[in-house]
C-alpha positions in Angstrom: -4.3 193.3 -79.1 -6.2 194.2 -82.6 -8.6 197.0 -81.9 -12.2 195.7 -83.7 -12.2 197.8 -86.8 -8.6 196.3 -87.8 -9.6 192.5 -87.0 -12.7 192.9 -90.0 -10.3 194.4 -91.6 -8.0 191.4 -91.6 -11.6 189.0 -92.0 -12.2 190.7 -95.1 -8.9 190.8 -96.7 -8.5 187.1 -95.7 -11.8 186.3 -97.1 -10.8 188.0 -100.4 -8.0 185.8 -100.3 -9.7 182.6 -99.8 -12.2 183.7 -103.4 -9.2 184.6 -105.2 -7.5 180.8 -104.6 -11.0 178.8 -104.5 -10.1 177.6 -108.1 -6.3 177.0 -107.8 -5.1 174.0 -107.4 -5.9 170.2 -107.9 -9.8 169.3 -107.7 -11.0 168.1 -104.4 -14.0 166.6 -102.8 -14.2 167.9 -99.6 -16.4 170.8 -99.0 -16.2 172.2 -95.8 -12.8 174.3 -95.7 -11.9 176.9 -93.0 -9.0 178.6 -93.9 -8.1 179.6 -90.1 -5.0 180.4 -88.2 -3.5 177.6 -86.2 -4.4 178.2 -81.8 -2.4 175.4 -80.2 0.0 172.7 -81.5 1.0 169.8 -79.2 3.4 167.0 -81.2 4.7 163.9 -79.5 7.0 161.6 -81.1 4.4 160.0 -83.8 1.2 162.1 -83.2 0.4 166.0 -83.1 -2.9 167.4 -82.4 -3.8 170.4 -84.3 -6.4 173.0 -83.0 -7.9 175.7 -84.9 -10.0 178.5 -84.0 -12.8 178.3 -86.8 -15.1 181.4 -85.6 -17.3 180.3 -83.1 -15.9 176.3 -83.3 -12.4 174.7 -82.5 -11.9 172.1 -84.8 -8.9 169.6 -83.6 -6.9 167.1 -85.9 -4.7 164.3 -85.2 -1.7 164.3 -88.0 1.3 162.6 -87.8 3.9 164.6 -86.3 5.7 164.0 -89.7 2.8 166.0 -91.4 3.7 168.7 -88.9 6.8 168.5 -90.4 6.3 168.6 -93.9 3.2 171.2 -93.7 6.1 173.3 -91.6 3.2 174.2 -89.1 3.3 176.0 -86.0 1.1 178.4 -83.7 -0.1 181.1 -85.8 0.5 179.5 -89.2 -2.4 179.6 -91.6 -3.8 176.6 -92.6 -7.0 175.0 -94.3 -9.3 172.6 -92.1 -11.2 170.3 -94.8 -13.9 168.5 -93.1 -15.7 165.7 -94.1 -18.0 163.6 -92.4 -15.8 162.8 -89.0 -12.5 163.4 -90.3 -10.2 167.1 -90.6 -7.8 167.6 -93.7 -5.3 170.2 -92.7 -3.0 171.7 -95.4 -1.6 175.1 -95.6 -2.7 177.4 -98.6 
């Protein structure tokens, strides 16, 4: 359990994280980033479904359980959901 005070805390710090690394790395055109924490993880032998916990929303991805792989993702991993129009970009920061 995380007591209130120590979960804005972790928002803010997180948040300062996310302006510090807005302009590293390659150029991309997707707009919509959440830079959550990974809820649930469910990988079969080609597919995984991905489910992220993106304040109020739970944004779900289907990768390829290779992408699980390479991304080395897991419950509780932080990751980047990139939306754009009907399809979720997860990559880790």
């Amino acid at each position: 359990m995380i007591d209130g005070a120590g979960l804005a805390r972790l928002a803010q710090e997180r948040a300062a994280e996310d302006e510090r690394s807005v302009d590293s790395g390659p150029p991309i055109s997707v707009r919509n980033a959440f830079t959550r924490i990974v809820t649930a993880l469910t990988v079969d032998d080609v597919v995984a479904q991905v489910e992220i916990q993106a304040r109020p929303h739970r944004v779900v991805s289907l990768v390829t359980r290779e992408a699980v792989e390479e991304l080395d993702l897991a419950v509780g991993v932080t990751v980047i959901a990139r939306v754009k129009s009907t399809s979720v970009h997860v990559d880790r920061p």
